[in-house]
C-alpha positions in Angstrom: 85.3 -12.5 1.7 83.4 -11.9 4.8 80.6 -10.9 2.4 80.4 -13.7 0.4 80.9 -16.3 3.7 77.3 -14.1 5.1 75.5 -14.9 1.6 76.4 -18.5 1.8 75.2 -18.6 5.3 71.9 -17.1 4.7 71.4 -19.6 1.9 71.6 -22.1 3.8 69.4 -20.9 6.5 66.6 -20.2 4.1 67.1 -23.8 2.7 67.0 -25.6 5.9 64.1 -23.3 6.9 62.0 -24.4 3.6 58.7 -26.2 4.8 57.4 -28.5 2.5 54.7 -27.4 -0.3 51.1 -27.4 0.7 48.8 -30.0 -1.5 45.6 -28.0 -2.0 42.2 -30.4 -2.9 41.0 -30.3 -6.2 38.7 -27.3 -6.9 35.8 -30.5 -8.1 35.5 -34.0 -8.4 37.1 -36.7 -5.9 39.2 -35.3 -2.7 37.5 -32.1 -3.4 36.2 -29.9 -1.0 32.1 -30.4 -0.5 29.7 -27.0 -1.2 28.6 -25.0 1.1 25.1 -25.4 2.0 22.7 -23.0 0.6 19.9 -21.1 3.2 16.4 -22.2 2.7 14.4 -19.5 2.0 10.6 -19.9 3.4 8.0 -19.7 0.2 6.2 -16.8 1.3 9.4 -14.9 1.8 10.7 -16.2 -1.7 7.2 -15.2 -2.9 7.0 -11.8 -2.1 10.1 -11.0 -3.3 9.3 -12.2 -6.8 6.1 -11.0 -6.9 4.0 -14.0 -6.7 1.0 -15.2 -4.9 1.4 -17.8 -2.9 0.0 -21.2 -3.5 -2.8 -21.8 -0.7 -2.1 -24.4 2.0 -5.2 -26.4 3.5 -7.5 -23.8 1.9 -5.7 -21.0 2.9 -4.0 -18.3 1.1 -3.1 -14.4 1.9 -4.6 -11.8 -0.4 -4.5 -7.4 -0.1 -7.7 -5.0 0.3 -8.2 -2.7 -2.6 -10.7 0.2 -2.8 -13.5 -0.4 -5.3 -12.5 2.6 -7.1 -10.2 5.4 -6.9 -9.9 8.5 -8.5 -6.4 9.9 -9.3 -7.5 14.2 -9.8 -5.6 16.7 -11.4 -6.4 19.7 -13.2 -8.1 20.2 -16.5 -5.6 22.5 -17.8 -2.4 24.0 -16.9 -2.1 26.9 -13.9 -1.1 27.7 -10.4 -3.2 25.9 -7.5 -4.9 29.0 -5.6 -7.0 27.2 -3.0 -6.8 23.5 -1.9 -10.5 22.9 0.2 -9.7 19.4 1.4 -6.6 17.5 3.6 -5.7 14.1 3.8 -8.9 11.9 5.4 -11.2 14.4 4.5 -14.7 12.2 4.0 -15.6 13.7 0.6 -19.0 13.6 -1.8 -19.6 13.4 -5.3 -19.5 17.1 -6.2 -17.8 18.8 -3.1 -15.3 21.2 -4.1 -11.4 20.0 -4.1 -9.0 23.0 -4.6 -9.5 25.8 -8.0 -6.4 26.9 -10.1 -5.9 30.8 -10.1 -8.9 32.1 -12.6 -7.8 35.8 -13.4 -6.7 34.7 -16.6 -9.8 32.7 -17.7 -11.6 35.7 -16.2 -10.3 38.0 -18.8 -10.9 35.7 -21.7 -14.4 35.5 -20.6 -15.3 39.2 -20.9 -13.2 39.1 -24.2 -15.2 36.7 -25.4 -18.6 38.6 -24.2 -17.2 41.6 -25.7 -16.7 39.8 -29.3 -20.2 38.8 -29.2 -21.7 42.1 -28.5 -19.7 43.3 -31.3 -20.9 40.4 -33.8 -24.7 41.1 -32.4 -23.9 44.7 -33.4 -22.4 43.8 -36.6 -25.7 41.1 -37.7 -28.2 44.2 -36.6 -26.6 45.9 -39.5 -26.5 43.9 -41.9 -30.6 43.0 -41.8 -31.3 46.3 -41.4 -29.6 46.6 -44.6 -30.8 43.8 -45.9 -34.8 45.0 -45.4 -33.5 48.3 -47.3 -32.3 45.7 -49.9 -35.3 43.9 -50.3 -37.7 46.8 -50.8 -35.1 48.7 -53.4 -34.8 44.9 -55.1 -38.4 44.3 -55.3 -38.9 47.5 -57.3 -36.5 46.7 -59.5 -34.0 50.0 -58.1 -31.4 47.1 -57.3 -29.6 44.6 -59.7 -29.6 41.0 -58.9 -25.4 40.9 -58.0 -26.2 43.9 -55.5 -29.0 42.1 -53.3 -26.7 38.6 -53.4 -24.0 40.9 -52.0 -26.1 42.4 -49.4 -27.5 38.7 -48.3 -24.4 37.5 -48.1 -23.3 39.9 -46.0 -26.3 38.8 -43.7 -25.4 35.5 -43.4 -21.5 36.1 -42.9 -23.1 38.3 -39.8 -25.4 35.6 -38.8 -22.1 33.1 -38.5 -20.1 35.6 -36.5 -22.6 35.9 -33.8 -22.5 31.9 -34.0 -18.8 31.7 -33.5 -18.9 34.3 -31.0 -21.1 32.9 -28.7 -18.8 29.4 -28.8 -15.7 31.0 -28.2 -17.7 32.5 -25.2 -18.9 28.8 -24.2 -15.3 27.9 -24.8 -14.1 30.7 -22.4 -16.9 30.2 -19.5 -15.8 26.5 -19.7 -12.2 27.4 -19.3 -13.4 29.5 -16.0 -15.5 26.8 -14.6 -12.7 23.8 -15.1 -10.5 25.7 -13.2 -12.4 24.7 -9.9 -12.3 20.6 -9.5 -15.0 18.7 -7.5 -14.5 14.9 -6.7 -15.9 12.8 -9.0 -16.9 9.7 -6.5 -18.0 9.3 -2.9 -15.1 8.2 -0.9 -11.9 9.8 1.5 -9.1 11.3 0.9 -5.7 9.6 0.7 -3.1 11.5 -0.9 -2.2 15.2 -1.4 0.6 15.8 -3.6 0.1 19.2 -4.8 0.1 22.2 -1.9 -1.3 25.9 -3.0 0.9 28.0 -5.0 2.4 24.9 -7.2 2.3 24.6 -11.1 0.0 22.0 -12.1 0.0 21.2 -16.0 -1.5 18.7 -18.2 1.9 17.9 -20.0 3.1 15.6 -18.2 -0.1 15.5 -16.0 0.0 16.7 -12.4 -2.0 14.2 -9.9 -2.8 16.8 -7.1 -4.9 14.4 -4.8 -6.4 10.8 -4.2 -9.6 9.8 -3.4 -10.7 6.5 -2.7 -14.1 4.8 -2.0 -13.4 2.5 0.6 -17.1 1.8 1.7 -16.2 -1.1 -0.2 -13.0 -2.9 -0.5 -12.0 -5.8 -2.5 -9.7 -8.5 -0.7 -7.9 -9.9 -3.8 -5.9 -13.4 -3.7 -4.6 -16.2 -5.9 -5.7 -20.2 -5.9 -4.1 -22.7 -8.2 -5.8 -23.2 -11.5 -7.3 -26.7 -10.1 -9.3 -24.4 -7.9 -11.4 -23.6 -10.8 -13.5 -26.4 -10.7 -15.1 -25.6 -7.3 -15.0 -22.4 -6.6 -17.7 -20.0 -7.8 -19.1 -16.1 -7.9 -21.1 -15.9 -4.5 -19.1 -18.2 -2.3 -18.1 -17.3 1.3 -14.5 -16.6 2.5 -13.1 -15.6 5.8 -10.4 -12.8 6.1 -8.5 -12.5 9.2 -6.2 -9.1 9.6 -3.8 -9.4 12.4 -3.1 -5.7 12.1 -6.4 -4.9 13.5 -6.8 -8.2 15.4 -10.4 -8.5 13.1 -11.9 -10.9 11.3 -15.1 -10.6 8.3 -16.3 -12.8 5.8 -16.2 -11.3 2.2 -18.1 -13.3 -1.0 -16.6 -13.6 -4.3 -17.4 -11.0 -6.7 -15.5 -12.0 -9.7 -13.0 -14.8 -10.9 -10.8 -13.4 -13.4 -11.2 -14.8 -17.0 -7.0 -15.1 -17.5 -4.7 -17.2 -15.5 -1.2 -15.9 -15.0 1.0 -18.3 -17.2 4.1 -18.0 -14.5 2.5 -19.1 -11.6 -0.8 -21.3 -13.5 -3.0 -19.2 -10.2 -6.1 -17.3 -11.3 -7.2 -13.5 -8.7 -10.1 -13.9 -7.1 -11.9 -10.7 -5.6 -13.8 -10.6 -2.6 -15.9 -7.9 -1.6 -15.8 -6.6 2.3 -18.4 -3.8 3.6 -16.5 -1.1 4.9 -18.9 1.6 6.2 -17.6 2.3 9.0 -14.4 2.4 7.4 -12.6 0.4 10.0 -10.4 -1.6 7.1 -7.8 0.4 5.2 -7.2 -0.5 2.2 -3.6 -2.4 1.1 -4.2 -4.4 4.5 -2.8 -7.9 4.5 -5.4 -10.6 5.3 -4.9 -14.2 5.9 -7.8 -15.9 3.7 -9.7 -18.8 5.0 -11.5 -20.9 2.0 -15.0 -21.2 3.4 -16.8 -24.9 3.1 -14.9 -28.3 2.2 -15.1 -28.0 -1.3 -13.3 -25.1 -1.5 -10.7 -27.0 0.9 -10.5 -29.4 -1.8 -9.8 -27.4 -4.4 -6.8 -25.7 -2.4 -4.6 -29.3 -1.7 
């Protein structure tokens, strides 16, 4: 009894202790709570996180140095890296010597290849010397017609061996000389990837170091399509690079022939002389439209 007299009590406890229900808004329409306000994201940081140029503003616009060409170097066939010559910011010429793969290999296939050439010399001697024999034996009637076919054909099956001899030996030498690279351009530098005593192949290909030209850069950047109307090959533009605290002008090289679709902005490259190599290239450079037309053309 004195159970059933607690139960009933706690019952009625919880009852009187029952707060009312809680009306919640409506997830949408009227009475319902209002959205949370989105951040505002500034274009240029919206921009470079898609990818996109950004649309110049009162003729200016940001563009990126590039080098006027670089040359990505790996080997001409597969082997170990025996010797790198150069580090990164090495100044480098047309011709100097980068690194050479190990050549023992190519060395051996080189005096094999000599050696099968001797042999095929050897072999051709014979076979004219022969041949002359023929010819006198033939010309007094001592030797039927089939013989002296045989015996020139035997000449000229010579004469081809000491022909495919000597290319196998070009072949060889050829392997031996591409074993040592040389830059291919004037320029520096930028990259090594590869260290001595690494496996470079051709399958996938190994890049074992970049070298730029930077005596020239291009400053590349986008202007609305409207743009095309004024601005031309030859005109003047001002970069500023407030990495360096610098500022150049740079003239228009090129307009590319395409537009890109998404954004309706065509590249436009600038060159920048860079002999002292004081610019890097992939600098950031605020670009200053040079002349009021070219304002114009920006709005």
């Amino acid at each position: 009894m004195r159970t059933i007299v607690a139960f009933a009590v706690a019952l009625l406890l919880v009852g009187c202790g029952r707060k009312k229900d809680v009306q919640l808004p409506p997830a949408q329409g009227p009475g319902s709570a209002p959205l949370p306000a989105l951040p505002v994201i500034p274009q240029e940081d919206k921009a470079a996180a898609e990818g996109v140029a950004v649309a110049p503003t009162e003729g200016r616009t940001t563009g990126t140095t590039y080098p006027r060409a670089e040359a990505q170097i790996g080997p001409k066939g597969a082997g170990l890296i025996a010797k790198v010559f150069v580090a990164e910011g090495t100044r480098v010429k047309r011709g100097t010597l980068l690194f050479r793969q190990e050549t023992r290999d190519a060395e051996l296939r080189v005096e094999q290849a000599q050696a099968a050439r001797e042999a095929a010399r050897v072999s051709l001697k014979a076979s004219e010397m022969e041949q002359a024999r023929a010819k006198l034996l033939f010309e007094k009637n001592a030797l039927s017609r089939m013989d002296w076919d045989q015996v020139q054909s035997r000449a000229d099956g010579a004469r081809v061996g000491v022909q495919q001899a000597e290319v196998a030996l070009s072949m060889a030498e050829k392997a031996l000389a591409d074993a040592t690279i040389r830059s291919p351009i004037d320029g520096v530098v930028t990259a090594k990837l590869k260290s001595e005593g690494e496996m470079a192949t051709m399958m996938p290909p190994t890049v074992i170091l970049v070298v730029q030209d930077q005596s020239t850069l291009e400053l590349r950047f986008h202007l609305p399509e409207k743009a095309l109307r004024e601005i031309k090959r030859g005109d003047t533009v001002t970069a500023r690079f407030d990495a360096l605290g610098t500022t150049c002008q740079a003239k228009v090289s090129r307009i590319n022939s395409a537009l890109d679709a998404r954004t309706r902005t065509v590249e436009v490259v600038a060159e920048i002389p860079n002999r002292d190599g004081t610019l890097k290239s992939g600098l950031l450079a605020e670009v200053e439209l040079g002349g009021d037309r070219a304002r114009s053309a920006a709005r």
